[in-house]
C-alpha positions in Angstrom: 190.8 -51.7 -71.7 191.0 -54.2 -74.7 190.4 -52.2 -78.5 187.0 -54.2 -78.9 185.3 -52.8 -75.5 186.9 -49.3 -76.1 185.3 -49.2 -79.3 181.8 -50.5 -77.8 182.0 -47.7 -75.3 182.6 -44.6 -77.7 179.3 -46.1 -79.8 177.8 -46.1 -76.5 179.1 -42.5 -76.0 178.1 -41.0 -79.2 174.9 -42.8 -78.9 174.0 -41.5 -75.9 174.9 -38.0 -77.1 172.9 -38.3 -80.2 170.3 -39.2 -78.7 170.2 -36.1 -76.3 170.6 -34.1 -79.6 167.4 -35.6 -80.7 165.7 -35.0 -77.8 166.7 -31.2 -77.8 165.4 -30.6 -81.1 162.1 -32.4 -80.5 161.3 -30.1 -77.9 163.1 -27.0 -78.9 160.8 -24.3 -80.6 161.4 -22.6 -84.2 163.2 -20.1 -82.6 165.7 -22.3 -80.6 166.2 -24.1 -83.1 167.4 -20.8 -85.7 169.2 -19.8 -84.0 170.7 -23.1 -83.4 171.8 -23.5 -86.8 172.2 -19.8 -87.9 175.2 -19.6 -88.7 175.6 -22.9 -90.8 172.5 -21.4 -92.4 174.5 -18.3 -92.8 177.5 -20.2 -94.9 175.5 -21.9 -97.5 173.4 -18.7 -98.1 176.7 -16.8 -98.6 178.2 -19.8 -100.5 175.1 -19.9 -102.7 174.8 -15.7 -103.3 178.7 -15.9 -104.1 178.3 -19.0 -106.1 175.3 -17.3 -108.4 176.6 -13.8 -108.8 181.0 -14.3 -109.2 181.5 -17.9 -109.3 179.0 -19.1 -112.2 179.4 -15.7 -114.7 183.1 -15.8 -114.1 182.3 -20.0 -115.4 180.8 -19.1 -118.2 183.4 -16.6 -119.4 185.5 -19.4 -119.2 183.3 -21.7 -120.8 183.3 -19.2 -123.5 186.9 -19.6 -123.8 187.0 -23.2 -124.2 184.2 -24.0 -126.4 183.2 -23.8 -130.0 179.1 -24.3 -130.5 178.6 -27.2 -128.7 182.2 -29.0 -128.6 185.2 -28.5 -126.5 187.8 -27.4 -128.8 189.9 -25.0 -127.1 189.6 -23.2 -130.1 189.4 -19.6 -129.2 191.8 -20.1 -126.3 194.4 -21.1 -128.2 194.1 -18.7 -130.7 194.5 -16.2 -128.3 197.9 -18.3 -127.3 199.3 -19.2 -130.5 198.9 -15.5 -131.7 201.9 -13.0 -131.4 200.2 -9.9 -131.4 198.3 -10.7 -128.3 201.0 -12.3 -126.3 203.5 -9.8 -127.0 201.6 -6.5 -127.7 198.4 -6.9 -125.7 199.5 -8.9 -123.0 203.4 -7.7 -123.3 202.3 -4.1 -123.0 199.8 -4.7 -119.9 202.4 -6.3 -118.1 205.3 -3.6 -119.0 203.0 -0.5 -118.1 202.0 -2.4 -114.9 205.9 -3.1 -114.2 206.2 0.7 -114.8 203.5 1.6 -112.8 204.8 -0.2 -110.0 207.8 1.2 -109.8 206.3 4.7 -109.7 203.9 4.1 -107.5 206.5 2.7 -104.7 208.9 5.4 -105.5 206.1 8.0 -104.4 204.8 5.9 -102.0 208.2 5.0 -99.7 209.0 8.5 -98.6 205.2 9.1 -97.6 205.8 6.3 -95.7 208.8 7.5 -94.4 207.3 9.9 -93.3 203.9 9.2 -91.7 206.0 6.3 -89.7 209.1 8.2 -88.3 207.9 11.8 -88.0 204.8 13.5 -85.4 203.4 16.3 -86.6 199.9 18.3 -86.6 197.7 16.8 -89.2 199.5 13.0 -89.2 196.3 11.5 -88.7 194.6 13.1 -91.4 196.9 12.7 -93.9 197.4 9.0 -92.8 193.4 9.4 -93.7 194.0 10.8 -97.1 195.8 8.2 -98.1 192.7 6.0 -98.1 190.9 8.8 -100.8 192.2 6.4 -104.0 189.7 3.7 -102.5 186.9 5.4 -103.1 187.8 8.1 -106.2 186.1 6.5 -109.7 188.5 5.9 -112.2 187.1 7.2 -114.7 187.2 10.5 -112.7 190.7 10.5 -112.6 190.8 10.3 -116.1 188.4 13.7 -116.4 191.1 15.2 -113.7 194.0 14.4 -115.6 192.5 15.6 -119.1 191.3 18.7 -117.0 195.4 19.3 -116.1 197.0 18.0 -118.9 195.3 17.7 -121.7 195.2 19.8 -124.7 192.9 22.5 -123.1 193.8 21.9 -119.7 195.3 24.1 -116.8 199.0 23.1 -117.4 198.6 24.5 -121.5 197.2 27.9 -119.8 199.8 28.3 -117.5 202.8 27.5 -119.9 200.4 30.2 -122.6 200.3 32.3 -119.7 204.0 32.7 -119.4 204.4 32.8 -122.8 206.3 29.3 -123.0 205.2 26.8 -125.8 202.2 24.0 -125.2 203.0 20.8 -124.3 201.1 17.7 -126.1 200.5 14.8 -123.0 197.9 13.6 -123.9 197.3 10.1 -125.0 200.9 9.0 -124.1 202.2 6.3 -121.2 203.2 8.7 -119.2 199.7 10.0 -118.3 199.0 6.4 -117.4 201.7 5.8 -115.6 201.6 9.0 -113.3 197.3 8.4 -113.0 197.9 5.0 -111.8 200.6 6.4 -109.1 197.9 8.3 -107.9 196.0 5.7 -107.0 198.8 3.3 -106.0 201.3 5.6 -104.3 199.0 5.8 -101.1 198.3 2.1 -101.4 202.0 1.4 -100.8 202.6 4.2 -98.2 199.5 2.7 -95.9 201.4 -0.9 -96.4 204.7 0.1 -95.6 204.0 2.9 -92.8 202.0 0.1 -90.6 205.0 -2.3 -91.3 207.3 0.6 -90.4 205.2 1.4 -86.9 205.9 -1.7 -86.0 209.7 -2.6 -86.8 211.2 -3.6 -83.3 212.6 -0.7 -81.8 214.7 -3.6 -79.1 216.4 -4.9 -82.3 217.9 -1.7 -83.9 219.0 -0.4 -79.9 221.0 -3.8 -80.1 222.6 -3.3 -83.4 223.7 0.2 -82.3 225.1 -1.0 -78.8 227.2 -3.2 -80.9 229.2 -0.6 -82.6 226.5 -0.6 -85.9 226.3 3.1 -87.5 222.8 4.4 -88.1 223.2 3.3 -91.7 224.1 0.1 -90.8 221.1 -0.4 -88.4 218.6 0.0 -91.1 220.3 -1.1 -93.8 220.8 -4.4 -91.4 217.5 -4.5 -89.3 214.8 -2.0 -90.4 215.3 -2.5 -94.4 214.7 -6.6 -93.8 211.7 -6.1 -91.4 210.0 -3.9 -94.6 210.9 -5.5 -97.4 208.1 -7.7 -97.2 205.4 -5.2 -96.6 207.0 -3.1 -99.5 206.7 -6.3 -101.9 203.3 -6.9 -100.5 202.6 -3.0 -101.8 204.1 -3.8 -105.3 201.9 -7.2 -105.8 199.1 -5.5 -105.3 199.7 -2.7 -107.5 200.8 -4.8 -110.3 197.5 -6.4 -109.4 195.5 -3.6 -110.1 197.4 -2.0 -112.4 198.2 -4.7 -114.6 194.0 -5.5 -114.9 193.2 -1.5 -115.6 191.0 -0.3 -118.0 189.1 3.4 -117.7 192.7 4.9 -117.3 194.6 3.5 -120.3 190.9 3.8 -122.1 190.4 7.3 -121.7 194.0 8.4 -121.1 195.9 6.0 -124.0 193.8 6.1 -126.8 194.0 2.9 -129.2 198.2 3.3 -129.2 198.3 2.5 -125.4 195.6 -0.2 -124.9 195.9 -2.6 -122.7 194.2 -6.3 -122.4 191.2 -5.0 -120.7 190.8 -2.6 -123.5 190.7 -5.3 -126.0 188.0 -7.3 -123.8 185.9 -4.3 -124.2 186.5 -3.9 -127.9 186.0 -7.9 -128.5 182.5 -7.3 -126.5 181.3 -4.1 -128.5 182.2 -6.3 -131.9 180.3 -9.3 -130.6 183.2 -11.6 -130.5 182.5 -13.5 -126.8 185.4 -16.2 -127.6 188.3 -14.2 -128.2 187.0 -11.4 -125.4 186.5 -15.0 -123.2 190.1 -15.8 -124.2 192.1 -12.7 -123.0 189.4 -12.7 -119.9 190.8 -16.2 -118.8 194.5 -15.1 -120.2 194.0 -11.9 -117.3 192.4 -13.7 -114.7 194.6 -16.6 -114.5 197.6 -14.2 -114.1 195.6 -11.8 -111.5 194.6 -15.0 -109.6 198.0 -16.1 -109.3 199.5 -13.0 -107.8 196.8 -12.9 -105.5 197.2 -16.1 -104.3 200.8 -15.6 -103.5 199.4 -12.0 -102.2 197.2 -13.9 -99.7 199.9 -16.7 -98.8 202.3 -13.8 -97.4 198.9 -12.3 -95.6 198.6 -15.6 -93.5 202.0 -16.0 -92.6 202.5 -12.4 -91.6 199.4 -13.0 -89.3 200.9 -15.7 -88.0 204.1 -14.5 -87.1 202.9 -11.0 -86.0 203.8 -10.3 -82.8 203.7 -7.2 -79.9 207.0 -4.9 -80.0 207.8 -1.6 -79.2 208.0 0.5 -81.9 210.3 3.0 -83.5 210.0 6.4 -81.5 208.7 9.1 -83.7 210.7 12.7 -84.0 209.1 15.6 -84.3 208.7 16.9 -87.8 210.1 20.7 -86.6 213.1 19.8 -83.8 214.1 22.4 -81.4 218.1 22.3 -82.6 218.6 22.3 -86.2 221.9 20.6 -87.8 222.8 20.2 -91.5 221.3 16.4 -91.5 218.2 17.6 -90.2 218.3 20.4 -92.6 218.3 18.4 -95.5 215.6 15.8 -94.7 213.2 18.6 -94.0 214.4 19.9 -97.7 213.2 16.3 -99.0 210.1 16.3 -97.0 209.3 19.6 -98.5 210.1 18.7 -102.1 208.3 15.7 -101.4 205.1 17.5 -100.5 205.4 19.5 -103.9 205.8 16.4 -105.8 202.4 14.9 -103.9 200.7 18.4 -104.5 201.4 18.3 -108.3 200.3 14.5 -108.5 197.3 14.2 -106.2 196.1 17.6 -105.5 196.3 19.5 -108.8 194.3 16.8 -111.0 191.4 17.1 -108.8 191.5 20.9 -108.5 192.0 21.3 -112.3 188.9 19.9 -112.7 186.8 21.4 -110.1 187.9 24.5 -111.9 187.9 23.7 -115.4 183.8 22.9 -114.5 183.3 26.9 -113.7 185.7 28.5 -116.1 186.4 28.6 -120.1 189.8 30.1 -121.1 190.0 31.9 -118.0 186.6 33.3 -116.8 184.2 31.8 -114.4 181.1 30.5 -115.9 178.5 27.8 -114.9 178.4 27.2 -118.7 179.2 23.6 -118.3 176.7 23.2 -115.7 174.3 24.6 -118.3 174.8 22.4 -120.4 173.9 19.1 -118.4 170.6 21.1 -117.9 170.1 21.6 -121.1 171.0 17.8 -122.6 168.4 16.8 -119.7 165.8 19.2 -121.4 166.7 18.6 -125.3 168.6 15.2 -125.5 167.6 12.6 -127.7 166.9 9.2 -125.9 170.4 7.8 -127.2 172.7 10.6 -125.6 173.7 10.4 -122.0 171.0 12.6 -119.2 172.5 14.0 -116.0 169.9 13.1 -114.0 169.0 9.9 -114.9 173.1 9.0 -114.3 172.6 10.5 -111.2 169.8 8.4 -110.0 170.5 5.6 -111.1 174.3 5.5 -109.4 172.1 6.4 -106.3 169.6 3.9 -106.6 171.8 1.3 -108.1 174.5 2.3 -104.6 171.9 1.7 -102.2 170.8 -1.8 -103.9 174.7 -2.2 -103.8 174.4 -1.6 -99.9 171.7 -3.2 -98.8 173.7 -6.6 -100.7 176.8 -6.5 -100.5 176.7 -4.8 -96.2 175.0 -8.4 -95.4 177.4 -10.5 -97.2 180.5 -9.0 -96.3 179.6 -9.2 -92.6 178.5 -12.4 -93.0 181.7 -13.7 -95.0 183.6 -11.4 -92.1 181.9 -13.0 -89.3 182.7 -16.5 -91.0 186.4 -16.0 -91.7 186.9 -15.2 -88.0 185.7 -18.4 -87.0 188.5 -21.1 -86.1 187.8 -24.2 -88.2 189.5 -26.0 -90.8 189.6 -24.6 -94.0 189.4 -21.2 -92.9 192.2 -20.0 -95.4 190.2 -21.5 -97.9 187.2 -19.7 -97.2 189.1 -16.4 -97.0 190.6 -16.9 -100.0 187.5 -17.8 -102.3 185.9 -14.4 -100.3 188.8 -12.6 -101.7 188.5 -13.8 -105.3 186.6 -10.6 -106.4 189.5 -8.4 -105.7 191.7 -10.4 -108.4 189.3 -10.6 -110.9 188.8 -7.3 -113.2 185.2 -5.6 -113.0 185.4 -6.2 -117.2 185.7 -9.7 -116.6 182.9 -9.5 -114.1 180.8 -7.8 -116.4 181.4 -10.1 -119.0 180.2 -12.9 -117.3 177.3 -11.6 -115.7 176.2 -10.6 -119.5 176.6 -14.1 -121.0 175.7 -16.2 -117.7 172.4 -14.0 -116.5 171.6 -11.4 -118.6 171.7 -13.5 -122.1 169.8 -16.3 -119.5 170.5 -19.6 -118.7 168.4 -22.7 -120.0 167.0 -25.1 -116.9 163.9 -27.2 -116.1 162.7 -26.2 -120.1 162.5 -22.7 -119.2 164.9 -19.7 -119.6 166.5 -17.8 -116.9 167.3 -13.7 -117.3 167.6 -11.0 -115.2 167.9 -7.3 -116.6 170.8 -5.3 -116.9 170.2 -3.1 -113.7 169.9 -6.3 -111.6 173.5 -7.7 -113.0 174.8 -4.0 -112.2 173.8 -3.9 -108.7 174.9 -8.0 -109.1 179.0 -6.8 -110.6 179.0 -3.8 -108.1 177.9 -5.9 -104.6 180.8 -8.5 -105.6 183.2 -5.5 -106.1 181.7 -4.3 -103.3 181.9 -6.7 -100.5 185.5 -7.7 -100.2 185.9 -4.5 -98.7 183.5 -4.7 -96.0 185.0 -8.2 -95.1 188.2 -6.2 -94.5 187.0 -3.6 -92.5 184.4 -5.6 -90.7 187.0 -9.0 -90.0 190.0 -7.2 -88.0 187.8 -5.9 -85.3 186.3 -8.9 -84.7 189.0 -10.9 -84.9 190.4 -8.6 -81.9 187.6 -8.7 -79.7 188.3 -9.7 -76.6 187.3 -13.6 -76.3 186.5 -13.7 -72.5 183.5 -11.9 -73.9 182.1 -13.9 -76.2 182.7 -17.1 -74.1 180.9 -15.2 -71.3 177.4 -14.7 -73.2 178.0 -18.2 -74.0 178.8 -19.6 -70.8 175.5 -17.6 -69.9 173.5 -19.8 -72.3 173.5 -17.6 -75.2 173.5 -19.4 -79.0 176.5 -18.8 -81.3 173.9 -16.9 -83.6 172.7 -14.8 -80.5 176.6 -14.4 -79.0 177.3 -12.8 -82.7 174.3 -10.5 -82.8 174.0 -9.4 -79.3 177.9 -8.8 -78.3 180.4 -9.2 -81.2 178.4 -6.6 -84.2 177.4 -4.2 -81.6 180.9 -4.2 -80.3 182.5 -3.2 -84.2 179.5 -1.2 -85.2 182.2 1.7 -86.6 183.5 -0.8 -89.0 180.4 -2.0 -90.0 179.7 1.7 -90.7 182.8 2.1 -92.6 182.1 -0.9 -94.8 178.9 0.5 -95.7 180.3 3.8 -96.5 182.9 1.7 -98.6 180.4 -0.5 -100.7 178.2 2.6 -101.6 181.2 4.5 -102.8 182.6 1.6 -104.6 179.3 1.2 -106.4 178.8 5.1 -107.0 182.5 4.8 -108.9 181.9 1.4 -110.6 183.0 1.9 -114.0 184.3 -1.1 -115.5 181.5 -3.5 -114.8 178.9 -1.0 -115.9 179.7 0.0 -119.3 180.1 -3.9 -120.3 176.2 -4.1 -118.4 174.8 -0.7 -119.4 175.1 -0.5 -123.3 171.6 0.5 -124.8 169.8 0.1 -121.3 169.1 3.2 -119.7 171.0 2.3 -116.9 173.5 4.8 -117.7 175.4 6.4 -114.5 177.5 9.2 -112.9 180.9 7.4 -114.3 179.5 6.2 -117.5 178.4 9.9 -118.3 181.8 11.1 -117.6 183.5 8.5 -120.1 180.7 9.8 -122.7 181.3 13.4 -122.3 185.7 13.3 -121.9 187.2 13.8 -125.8 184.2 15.4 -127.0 183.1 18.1 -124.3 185.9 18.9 -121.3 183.1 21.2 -119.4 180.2 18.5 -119.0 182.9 16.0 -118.2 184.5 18.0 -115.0 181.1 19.4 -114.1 179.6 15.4 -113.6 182.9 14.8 -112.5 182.8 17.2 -109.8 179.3 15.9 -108.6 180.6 12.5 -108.4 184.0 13.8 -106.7 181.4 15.6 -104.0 179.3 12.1 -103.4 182.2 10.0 -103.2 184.1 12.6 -100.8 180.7 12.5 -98.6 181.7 8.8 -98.2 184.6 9.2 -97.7 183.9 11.7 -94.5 181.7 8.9 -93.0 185.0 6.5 -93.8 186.9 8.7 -91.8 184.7 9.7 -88.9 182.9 6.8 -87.9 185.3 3.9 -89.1 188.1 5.0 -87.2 190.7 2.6 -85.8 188.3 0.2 -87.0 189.2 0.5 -90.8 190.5 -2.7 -92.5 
């Protein structure tokens, strides 16, 4: 068949199947037609919520940056750029106590890797569970733990008084950071590298010791390559997160150990929206670019990730003991002390420092939050409107960002082109700081934007529930996305092959079939959102939209008691989600 009547026939073709198209929809109802075009309908809503509440604030922060009244004159930018003090000590100093941080945080994370990946023993799976507790523990309340251990009143001081040694002074110093930001890293990396250790081919290290290789030489060889990419994957991402902190070097560093996000908060109390603008864009653009590369490694792991038998685990107590043995259950041991002192005493130090001064048991502290609700002036921070606002501004947080981050999950399992695209703009949120969030929802929706002659605002407590719903919803991608991208396809090409929509395959068979994860995600954004600090005190200035973590900045330096005792009701909230996290989520956690 010549080109011309080949090309006559397709138009015929496509004709042909247009029209049918246009026949359907003529006599298809409303409801065929939804469903129809659901999930198209689905994208641009999602496009358009993302697009309103991450994409445009984080536009005018960098609009901010850029212009100077109504020219574009780089100005503040390059001030920013051209100044020493804030390449080398702001932006020097982030990046050397995120280095820092790092490097602690996969030194304490590898062995409980180790661990959880070569070793069966009663209570695995739950500790494999703990290690997810940093996701959902505020910031800020590590900062009230860490005062409550090591500050100048804390348990440490009473113990070294106690024993009649002298008092040590920790707090501000680097240290403190460095060690609060291993306890939320730490399990980060362990839960990176133990999955990547599960799953190391057991066929390839029985080969290597056929051939004559030592045990040494087997995993320095075959096991040590097959983790070195999960364990870089665990220090990108805690440089990530570390290197954009803020309520830890805030609380725990004082003005000698501040880092860039600091000095965006500072820039914003003194009104100057340029140069905060300016390290905001300086932050972001390195945060971006680590995640990118963070996400690049993600898609070609999936890719290459294929079924092997794994390592065979030993049993943490073995029936014949020899001096090798001996000594790795020594480690293991000092190893658990090491965890106890970094992860376990903070939080306990505070739960008792809330009913006890210098020694005794007292609700005193307790007290006190009852009495500042009775008799405290309408500037000073109230318990219980904290508390109800965090509740009420975590269930507006829910009812969000659950609908979005199933939607964006259910769309990033889809095979089309552009896909990585898509999961990649999704994942934006997780690179770019909650100050930097905040910032920009202040300037592009609560300051209002001019259109159509009229002004657009929305009030603080909307842009809260706005910052915490795209903090939020990354997170329910991820624990919502892996189950579905497991399901088993003869399934969904079965309700289709029965006449069922795409929108109606999806609702009826796929969600129902990952509920747990769903559940899991929703536990996630509400505990996200209970603990969001960052966004919130940019957002909640002046307001009364004060909450749980705000309270405990307020009250940590001036009172230790108030501070542990709201600290310990927002370490019991975020522990109840954390139960639901572990008991309904299961296997289905992202």
């Amino acid at each position: 068949m010549d080109r011309p009547v080949g090309a006559a026939l397709r138009r015929r073709v496509s004709g042909a199947r247009l029209a049918r198209a246009l026949r359907r929809a003529r006599t298809a109802g409303p409801a065929a037609l939804a469903e129809r075009f659901a999930l198209p309908l689905l994208a641009a809503v999602t496009a358009l919520l993302l697009a309103l509440l991450f994409y445009y604030p984080i536009a005018t922060v960098f609009v901010d940056a850029v212009v100077e009244g109504d020219r574009v004159t780089f100005g503040p930018l390059a001030e920013v750029l051209t100044d020493e003090f804030y390449l080398v000590r702001v932006l020097g100093f982030t990046a050397y106590q995120a280095l820092l941080s790092t490097a602690l945080s996969v030194a304490l994370g590898l062995p409980g890797a180790w661990v959880l990946a070569r070793f069966e023993f009663r209570g695995r799976e739950t500790l494999r569970s703990v290690t997810m507790v940093p996701f959902v523990v505020p910031s800020v309340l590590v900062a009230a733990a860490f005062y409550a251990t090591f500050g100048a009143n804390g348990t440490l001081n009473a113990g070294l008084s106690a024993l009649g040694l002298p008092e040590l002074d920790l707090l501000p110093s680097l240290g403190a950071i460095l060690v609060a930001h291993a306890f939320y890293n730490a399990p980060l990396v362990t839960r990176v590298v133990a999955a990547a250790w599960e799953s190391v081919d057991a066929g390839a290290v029985e080969t290597a010791r056929s051939l004559g290789a030592s045990p040494r030489r087997a995993f320095r060889d075959v096991v040590v390559p097959q983790l070195l990419p999960a364990v870089l994957t665990g220090a990108t991402l805690t440089f990530v997160f570390t290197f954009a902190t803020f309520a830890i070097p805030l609380a725990l560093g004082g003005s000698q150990y501040a880092t860039i996000e600091v000095f965006i908060y500072a820039a914003r109390r003194q009104l100057e929206y340029g140069r905060a603008a300016s390290l905001a864009v300086l932050e972001t653009g390195v945060s971006l670019s680590l995640m990118a590369v963070y996400l690049r490694y993600e898609r070609a792991q999936a890719a290459e990730r294929r079924d092997t038998r794994g390592l065979i685990r030993r049993s943490l107590w073995p029936e014949s003991w020899t001096r090798e043995r001996a000594l790795r259950r020594l480690a293991i041991a000092g190893y658990a002390v090491v965890v106890a002192l970094v992860f376990v005493a903070p939080l306990a130090s505070m739960i008792y420092a809330s009913v006890s001064v210098d020694g005794r048991l007292t609700l005193d502290a307790y007290r006190f939050l009852l009495e500042r609700q009775a008799t405290g002036a309408d500037f000073q921070v109230k318990p219980f409107p904290a508390i109800v606002n965090s509740l009420l501004f975590g269930a507006a947080t829910l009812a969000l960002a659950l609908p979005l981050g199933v939607a964006m999950g259910v769309l990033t399992t889809r095979r089309f082109r552009g896909r990585w695209l898509v999961d990649a703009l999704s994942m934006a949120p997780l690179a770019v700081s909650g100050i930097v969030v905040g910032l920009g929802l202040l300037r592009g929706l609560v300051f209002g934007v001019e259109a159509f002659g009229y002004r657009f605002t929305v009030t603080g407590a909307v842009a809260i529930v706005a910052a915490h719903a795209v903090g939020a919803y990354p997170f329910v991608v991820r624990t919502v996305a892996p189950p579905l991208d497991r399901l088993d396809r003869a399934l969904v090409e079965s309700a289709r092959a029965l006449g069922a929509s795409r929108a109606r395959t999806v609702l009826d068979v796929e969600l129902p079939l990952v509920w747990p994860g769903i559940v899991a995600g929703a536990a996630f954004a509400f505990a996200i959102s209970i603990g969001e600090f960052d966004a919130t005190v940019i957002l909640a200035e002046g307001g009364g939209t004060d909450t749980m973590p705000v309270a405990v900045e307020r009250f940590i330096g001036r009172r230790l008691g108030p501070a542990t005792a709201m600290g310990t009701v927002l370490l019991a909230v975020t522990a109840a989600s954390f139960v639901v996290i572990e008991r309904v989520g299961g296997e289905f956690r992202g």
